[in-house]
N, C-alpha and C positions, 0 to 999 in steps of 0.2 A: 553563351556558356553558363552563365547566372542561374538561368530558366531551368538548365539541363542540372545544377547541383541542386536546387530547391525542388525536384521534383524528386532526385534521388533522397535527399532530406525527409522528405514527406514518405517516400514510402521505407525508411528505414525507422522513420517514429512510427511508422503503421504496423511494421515487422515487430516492432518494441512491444506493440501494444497489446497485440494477440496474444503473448503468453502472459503480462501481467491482469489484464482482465478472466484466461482462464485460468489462471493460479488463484484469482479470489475466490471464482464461481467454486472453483473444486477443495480450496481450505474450507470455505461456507456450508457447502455438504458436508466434509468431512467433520468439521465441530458437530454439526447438527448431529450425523451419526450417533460422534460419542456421548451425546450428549444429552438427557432422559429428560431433563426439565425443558430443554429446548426443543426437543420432540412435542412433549405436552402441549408447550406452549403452541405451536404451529397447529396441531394435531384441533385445540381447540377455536384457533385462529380461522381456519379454512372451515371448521363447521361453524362458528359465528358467521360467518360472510356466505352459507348455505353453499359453496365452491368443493369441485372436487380438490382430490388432498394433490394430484399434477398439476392442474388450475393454479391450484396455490404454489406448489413451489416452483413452478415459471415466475409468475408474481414476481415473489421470492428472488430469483436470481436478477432479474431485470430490476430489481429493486438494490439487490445489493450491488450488482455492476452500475446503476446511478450513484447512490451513494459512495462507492468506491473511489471514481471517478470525481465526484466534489470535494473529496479526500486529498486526493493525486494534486488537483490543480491546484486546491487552498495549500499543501503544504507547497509545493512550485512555487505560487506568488508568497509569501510568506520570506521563502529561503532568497526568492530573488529579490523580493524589499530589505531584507536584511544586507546583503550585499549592495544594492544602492544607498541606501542608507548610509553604509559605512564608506559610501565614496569611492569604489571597484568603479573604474573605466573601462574594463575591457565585458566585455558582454559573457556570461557562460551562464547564459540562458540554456542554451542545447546542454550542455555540461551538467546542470544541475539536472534539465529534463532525464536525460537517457541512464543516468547514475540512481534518478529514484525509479525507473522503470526497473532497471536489471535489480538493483539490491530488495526493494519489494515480492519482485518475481523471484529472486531465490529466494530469499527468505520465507515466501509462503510455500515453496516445493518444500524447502528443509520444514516447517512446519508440518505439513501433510505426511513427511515423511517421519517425523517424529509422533505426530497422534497414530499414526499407524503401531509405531512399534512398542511405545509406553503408552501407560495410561494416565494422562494429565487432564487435568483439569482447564477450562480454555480461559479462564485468568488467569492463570501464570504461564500460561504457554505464551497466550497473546505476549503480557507482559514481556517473556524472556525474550522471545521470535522481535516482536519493537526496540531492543535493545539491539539483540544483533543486526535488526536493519540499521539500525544510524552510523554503526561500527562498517558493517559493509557500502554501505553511503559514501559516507567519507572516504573510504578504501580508493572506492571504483571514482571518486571526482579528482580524488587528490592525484591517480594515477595518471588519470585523463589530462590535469592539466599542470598541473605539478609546482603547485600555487598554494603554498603552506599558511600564508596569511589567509585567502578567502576559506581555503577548510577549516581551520581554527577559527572564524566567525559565522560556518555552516554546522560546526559542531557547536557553538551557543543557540545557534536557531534551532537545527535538531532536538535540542537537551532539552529547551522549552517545549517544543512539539510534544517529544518523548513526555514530559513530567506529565505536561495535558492531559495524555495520551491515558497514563498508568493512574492517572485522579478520576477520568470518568467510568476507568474500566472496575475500578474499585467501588465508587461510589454506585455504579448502575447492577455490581455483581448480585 
């Protein structure tokens, strides 16, 4: 029976998976859209590398779905060292996994759905959309397990993530 739940496990983190990797791909266009200097910037990126301009944004997405994905797991281990760290015996490894899959994945629809209808700038959109995920984070783990101590030390991990987060988007804007 073991065999038969770990399979069900695996294809339900796989279920997980499909909409958070295409919610980056399609927030990642959709910045680029609105976005003129990030246009430029590709536009002369794919003619340095003598590549068509599809070429390049294949590239491009298989680039940002790696990168995304080393995101996903560093923040994962991070949030799960945190919670060892502080001495939590009971495992909510799957807990933290599927809580930062759904709050990501909303959080980048509600993105995509807001560059659609205002017109923001993607530092502070990043910015505000990063906010709302740690908020919907928490929401979707504390619900799950209903463990007020580990979220209150998932929302100190978060908060660091977060500041990280709002220092590099600042400094690289």
């Amino acid at each position: 029976m073991s065999g038969l739940n770990t399979k069900k496990n695996n294809w339900l983190i796989l279920v997980f998976f499909i909409p958070y990797l295409v919610t980056n791909v399609f927030l990642f266009l959709t910045l680029i859209g609105k976005d003129n200097k990030l246009l430029e910037m590709i536009a002369e990126s794919s003619k340095l590398l003598n590549i068509s301009d599809e070429k390049f944004n294949l590239f491009m997405i298989v680039l940002v779905v790696i990168v995304n994905l080393f995101i996903f797991f560093v923040t994962f281990i991070i949030l799960k060292i945190v919670l060892l760290i502080l001495g939590f015996k009971k495992n909510y490894d799957q807990d933290i996994f599927i809580s930062l899959l759904l709050s990501i994945s909303l959080v980048n629809l509600l993105a995509i759905f807001a560059a659609q209808i205002i017109n923001i700038n993607r530092v502070p959109l990043s910015i505000s959309t990063s906010t709302i995920e740690v908020i919907v984070f928490l929401l979707l783990f504390y619900n799950n397990t209903k463990d007020i101590k580990a979220t209150k030390f998932l929302f100190y991990g978060k908060l660091v993530l977060l500041l990280i987060n709002i220092g590099s988007l600042i400094i690289l804007k």
